[in-house]
C-alpha positions in Angstrom: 152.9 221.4 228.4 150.2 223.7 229.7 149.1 226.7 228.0 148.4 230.3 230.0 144.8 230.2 228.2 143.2 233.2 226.6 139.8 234.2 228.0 136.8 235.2 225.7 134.1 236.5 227.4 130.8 234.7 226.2 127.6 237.8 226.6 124.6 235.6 227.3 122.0 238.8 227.9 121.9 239.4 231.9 125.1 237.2 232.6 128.5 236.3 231.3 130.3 233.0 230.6 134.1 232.6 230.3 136.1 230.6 227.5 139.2 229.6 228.1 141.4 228.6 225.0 144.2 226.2 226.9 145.3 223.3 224.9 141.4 222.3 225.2 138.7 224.8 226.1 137.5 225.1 229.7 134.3 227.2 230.4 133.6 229.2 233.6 130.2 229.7 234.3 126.9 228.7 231.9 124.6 231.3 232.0 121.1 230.9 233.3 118.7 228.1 231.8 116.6 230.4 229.7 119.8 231.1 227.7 121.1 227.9 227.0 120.8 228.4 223.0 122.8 231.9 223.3 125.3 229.7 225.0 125.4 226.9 222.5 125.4 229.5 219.9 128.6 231.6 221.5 130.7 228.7 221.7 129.5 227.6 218.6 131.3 230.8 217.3 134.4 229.5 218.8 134.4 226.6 217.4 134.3 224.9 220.5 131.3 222.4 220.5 130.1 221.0 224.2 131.9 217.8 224.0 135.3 219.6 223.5 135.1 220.6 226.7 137.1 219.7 229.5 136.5 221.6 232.4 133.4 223.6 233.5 134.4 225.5 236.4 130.9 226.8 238.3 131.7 229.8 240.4 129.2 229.1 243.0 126.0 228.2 243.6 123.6 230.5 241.7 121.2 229.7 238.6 122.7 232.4 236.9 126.4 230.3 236.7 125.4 226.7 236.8 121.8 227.3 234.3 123.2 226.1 231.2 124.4 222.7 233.1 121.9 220.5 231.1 123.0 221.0 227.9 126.5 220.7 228.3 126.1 217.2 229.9 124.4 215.8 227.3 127.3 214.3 225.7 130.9 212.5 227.7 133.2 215.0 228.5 133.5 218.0 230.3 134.0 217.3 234.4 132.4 219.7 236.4 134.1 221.6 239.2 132.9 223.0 241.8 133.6 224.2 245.6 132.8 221.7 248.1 130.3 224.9 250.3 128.3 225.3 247.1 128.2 221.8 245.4 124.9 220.9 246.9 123.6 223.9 244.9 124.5 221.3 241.9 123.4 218.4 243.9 119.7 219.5 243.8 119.8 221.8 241.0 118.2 224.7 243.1 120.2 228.0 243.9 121.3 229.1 247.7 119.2 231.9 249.0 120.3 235.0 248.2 121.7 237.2 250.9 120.9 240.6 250.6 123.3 243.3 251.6 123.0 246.9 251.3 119.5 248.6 250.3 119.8 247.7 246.9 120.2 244.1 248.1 117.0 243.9 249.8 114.6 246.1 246.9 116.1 243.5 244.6 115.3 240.6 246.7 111.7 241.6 247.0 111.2 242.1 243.3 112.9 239.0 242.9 110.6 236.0 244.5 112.6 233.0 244.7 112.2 230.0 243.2 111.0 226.6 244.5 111.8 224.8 241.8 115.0 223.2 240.3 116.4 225.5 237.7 118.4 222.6 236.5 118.0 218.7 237.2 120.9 217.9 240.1 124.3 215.8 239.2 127.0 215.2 241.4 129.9 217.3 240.7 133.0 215.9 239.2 135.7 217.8 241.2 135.0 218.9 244.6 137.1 222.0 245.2 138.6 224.0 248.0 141.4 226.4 248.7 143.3 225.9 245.6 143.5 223.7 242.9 146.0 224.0 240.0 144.6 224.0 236.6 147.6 222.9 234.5 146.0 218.8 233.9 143.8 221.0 231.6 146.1 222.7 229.5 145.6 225.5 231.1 148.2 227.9 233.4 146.6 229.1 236.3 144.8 228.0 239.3 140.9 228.4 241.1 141.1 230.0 244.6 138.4 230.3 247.0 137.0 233.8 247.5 134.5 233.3 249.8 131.9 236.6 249.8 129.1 236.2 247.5 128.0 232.8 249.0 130.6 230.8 251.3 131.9 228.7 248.1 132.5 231.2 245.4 135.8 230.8 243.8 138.0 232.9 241.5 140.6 231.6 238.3 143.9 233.4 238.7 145.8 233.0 235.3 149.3 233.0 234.7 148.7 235.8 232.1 147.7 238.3 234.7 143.7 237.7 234.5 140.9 237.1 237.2 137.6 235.6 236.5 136.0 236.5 239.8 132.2 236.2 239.2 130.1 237.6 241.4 132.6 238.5 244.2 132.6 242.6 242.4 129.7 243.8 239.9 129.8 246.9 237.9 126.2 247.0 237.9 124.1 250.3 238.9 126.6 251.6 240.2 128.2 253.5 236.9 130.4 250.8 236.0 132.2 250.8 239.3 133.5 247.8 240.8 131.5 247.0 243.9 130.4 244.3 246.2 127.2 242.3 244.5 124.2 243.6 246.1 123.7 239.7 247.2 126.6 238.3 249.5 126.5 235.9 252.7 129.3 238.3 254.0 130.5 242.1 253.1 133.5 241.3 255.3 134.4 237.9 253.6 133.8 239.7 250.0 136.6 242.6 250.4 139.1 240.0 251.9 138.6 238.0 248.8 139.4 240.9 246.6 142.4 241.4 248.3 143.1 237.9 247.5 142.1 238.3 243.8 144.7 241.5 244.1 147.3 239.8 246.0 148.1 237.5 242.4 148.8 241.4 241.2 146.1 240.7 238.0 146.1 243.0 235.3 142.4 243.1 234.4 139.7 241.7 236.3 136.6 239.9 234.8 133.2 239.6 236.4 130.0 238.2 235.5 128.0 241.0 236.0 129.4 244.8 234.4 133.5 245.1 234.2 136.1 244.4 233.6 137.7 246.4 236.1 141.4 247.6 236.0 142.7 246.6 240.1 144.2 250.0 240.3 140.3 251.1 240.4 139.3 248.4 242.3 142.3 249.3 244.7 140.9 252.6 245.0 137.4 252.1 245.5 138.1 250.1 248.4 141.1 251.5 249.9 143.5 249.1 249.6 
């Protein structure tokens, strides 16, 4: 029998990882690569060593969620999941351009050169997601949905407990802790119909990467829905 799964936030400095303690421990999201020891180190203080691991579920295609890759695949075990518009992002270990929106977007891109390099070295996902993909064969109730916004393969995890890990599709950051769209995102448009998606499951809290949680009643009100 599957278990609803309790969700530790793991703080890894600029970004945040998520535990979740099923029947065996699934991890959203890894941090970027210069923080692969805090990682280590976090889940260490779960008690949950890499090759526990079942599942790692990357969010999308950024350095700052799939970073810590490398040494969590250094042992069998986890599978890595991913959705099918962001895998290649895996593929070549190299994150898809940022798309700026909004005026913060584009100061933060110029300050922000990108990078030419792999911040990782590639591996071919695992599990190729899409719309929805039930997450009970890992112990754990719940389900990823696509929430396309941030790039066109971010996903969400709905939880039968009545959490959200949504990423990067809302960040809290300079903006007073109030849920907003990330000041990076392939579509505006794409983003807010997610969160009504993410909404739609009725959540009770809301975790992102970046700032939050969020309670959806403020999230409700800050975009009118």
């Amino acid at each position: 029998m599957s278990e609803t799964g309790t969700v530790v936030p793991l703080a890894l400095g600029m970004a945040k990882a998520f535990l979740l303690m099923g029947t065996q421990p699934v991890l959203i999201d890894t941090g970027i690569p210069q923080t692969r020891g805090k990682l280590l180190s976090a889940l260490a203080r779960q008690r949950v060593k890499p090759e526990d691991l079942r599942l790692i579920i990357i969010t999308h295609g950024h350095a700052d969620h799939f970073g810590g890759l490398d040494v969590l695949r250094t042992t069998p075990g986890a599978k890595v999941a991913v959705h099918r518009l962001d895998a290649d992002s895996l593929r070549t270990g190299r994150s898809i351009p940022l798309e700026a929106h909004g005026f913060r977007g584009v100061l933060l891109k110029l300050m922000i050169p990108p990078s030419r390099k792999p911040q990782i070295a590639g591996l071919e996902p695992d599990i190729i997601l899409d719309d929805e993909f039930d997450l009970a064969q890992f112990g754990i109730s719940g389900k990823v949905i696509a929430t396309r916004g941030h790039t066109a393969g971010s996903v969400s995890v709905i939880l039968d407990s009545g959490e959200a890990i949504a990423g990067d599709l809302l960040t809290g950051m300079m903006s007073g802790g109030r849920p907003q769209i990330a000041f990076w995102a392939w579509s505006r448009e794409k983003s807010v119909e997610s969160v009504r998606r993410v909404l739609s499951f009725n959540p009770g809290i809301v975790h992102v990467t970046h700032g939050g949680p969020f309670d959806p009643a403020q999230i409700r009100s800050t975009f009118g829905l």
